[in-house]
TIMI-2910 file (N, C-alpha, C, CB; in pm, 1 decimal, decimal comma, always signed):
<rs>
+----------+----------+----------+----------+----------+----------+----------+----------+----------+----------+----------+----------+------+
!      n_x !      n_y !      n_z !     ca_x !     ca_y !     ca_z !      c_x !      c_y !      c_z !     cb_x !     cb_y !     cb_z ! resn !
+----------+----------+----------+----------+----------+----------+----------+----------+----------+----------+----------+----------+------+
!  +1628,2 !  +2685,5 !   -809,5 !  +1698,9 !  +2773,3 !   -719,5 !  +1825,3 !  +2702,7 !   -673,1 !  +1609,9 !  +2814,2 !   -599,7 !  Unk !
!  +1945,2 !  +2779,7 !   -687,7 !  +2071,5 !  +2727,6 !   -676,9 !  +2093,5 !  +2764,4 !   -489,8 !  +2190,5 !  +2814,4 !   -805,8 !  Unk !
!  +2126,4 !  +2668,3 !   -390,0 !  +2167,5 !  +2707,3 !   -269,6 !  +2281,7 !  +2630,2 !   -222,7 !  +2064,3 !  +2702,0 !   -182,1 !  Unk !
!  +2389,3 !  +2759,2 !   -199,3 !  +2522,6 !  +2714,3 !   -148,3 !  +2550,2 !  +2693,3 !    +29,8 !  +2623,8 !  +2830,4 !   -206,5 !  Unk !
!  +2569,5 !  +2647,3 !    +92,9 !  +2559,1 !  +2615,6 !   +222,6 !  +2649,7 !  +2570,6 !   +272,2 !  +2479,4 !  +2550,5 !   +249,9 !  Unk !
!  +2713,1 !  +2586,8 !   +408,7 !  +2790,8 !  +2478,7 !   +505,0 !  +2722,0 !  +2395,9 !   +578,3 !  +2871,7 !  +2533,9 !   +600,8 !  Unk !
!  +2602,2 !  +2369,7 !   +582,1 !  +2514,4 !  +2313,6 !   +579,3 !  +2371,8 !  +2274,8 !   +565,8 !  +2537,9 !  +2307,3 !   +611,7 !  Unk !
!  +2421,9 !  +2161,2 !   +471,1 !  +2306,3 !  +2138,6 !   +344,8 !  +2213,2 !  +2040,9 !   +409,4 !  +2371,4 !  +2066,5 !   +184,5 !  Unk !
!  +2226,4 !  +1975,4 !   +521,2 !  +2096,1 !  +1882,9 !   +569,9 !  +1992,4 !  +1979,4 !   +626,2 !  +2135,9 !  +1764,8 !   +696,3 !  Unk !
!  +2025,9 !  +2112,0 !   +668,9 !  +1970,3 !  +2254,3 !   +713,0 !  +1854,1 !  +2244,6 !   +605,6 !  +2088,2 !  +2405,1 !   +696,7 !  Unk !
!  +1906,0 !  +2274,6 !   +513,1 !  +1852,3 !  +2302,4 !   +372,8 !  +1759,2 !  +2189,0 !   +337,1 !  +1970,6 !  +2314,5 !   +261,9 !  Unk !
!  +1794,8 !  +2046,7 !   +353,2 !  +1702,6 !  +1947,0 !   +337,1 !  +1560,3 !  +2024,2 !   +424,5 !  +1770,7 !  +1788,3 !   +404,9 !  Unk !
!  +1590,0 !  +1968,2 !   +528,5 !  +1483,3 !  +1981,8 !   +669,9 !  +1413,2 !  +2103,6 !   +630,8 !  +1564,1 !  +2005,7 !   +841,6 !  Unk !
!  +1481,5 !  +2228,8 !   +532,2 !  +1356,7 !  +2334,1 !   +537,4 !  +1285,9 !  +2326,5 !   +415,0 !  +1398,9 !  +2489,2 !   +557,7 !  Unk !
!  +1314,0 !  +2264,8 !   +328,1 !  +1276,3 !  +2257,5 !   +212,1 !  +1138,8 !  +2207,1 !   +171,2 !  +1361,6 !  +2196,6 !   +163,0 !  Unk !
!  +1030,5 !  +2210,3 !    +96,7 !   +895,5 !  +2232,5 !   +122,8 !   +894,1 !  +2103,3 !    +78,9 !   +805,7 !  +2349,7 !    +59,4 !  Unk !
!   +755,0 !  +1976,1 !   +137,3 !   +743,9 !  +1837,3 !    +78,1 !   +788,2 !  +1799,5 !    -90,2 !   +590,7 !  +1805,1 !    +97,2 !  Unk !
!   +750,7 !  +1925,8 !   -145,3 !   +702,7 !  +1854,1 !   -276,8 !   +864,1 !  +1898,4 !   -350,4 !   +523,5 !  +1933,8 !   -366,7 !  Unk !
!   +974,5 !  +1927,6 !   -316,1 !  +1075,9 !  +1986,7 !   -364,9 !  +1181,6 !  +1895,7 !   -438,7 !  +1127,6 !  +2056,0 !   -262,5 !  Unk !
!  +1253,2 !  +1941,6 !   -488,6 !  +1344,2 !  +1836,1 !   -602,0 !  +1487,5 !  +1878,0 !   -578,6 !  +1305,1 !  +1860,7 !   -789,5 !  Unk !
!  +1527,5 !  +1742,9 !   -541,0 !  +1711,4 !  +1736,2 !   -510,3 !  +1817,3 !  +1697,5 !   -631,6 !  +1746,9 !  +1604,5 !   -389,8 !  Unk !
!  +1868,0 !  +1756,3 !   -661,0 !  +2036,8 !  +1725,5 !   -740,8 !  +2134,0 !  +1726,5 !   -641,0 !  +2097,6 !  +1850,8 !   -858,4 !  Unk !
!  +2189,0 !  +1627,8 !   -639,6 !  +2319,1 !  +1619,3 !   -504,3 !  +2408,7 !  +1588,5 !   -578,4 !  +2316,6 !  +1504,3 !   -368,6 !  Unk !
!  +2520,0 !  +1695,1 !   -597,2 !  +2641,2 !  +1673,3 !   -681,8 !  +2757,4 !  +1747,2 !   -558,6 !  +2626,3 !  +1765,3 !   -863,5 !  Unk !
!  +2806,0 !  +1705,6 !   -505,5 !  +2938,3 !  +1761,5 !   -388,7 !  +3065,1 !  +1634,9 !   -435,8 !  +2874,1 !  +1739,1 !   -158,0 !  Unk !
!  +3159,1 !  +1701,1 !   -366,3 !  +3293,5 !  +1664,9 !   -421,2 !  +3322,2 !  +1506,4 !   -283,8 !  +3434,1 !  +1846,7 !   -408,5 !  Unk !
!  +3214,0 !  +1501,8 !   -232,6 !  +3243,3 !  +1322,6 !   -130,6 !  +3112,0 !  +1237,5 !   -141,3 !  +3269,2 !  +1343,0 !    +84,9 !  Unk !
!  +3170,8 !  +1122,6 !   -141,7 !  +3053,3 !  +1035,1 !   -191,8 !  +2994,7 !   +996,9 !    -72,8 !  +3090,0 !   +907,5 !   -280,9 !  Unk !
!  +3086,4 !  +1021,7 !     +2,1 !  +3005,9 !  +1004,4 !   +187,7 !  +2917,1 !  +1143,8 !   +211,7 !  +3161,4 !  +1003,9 !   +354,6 !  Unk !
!  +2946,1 !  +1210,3 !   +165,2 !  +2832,9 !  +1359,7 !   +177,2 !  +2726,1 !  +1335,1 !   +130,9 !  +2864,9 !  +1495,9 !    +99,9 !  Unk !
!  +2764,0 !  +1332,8 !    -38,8 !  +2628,4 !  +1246,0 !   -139,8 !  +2554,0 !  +1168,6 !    -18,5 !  +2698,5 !  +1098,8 !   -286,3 !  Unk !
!  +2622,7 !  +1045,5 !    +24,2 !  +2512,9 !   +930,0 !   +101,5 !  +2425,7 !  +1012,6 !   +175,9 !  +2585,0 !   +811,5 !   +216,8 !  Unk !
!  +2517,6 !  +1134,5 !   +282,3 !  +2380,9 !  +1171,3 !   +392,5 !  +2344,0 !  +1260,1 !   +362,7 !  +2386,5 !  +1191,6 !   +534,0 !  Unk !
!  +2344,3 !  +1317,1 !   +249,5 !  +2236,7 !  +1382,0 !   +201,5 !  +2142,2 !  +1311,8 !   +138,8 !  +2270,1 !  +1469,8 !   +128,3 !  Unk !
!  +2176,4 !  +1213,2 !    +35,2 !  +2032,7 !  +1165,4 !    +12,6 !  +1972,1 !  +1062,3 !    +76,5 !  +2015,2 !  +1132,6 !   -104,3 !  Unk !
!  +1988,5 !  +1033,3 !   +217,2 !  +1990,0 !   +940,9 !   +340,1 !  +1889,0 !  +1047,2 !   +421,2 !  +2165,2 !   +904,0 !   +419,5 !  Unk !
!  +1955,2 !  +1221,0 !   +441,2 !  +1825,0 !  +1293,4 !   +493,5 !  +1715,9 !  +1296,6 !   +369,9 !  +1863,3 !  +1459,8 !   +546,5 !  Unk !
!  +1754,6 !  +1328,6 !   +231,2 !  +1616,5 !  +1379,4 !   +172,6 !  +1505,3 !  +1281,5 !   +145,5 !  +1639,7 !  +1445,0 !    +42,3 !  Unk !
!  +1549,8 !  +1157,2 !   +109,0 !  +1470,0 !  +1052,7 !   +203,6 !  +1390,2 !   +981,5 !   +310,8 !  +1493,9 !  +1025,8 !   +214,8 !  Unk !
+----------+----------+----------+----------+----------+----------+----------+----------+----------+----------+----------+----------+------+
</rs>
């Protein structure tokens, strides 16, 4: 499932335990806290 957002740590936090992340955005400081929350 593809989800577009203004905010994507939203999206972390609802997302069910067992779920699977691709983090591809255009800042590598975004990248970090996103995979800093899905962690």
């Amino acid at each position: 499932e593809v989800r577009c957002t203004d905010v994507p740590e939203a999206e972390v936090r609802a997302a069910p335990a067992d779920a699977v992340f691709l983090v591809l955005t255009h800042s590598h400081a975004l990248d970090f806290d996103l995979v800093r929350a899905i962690l």
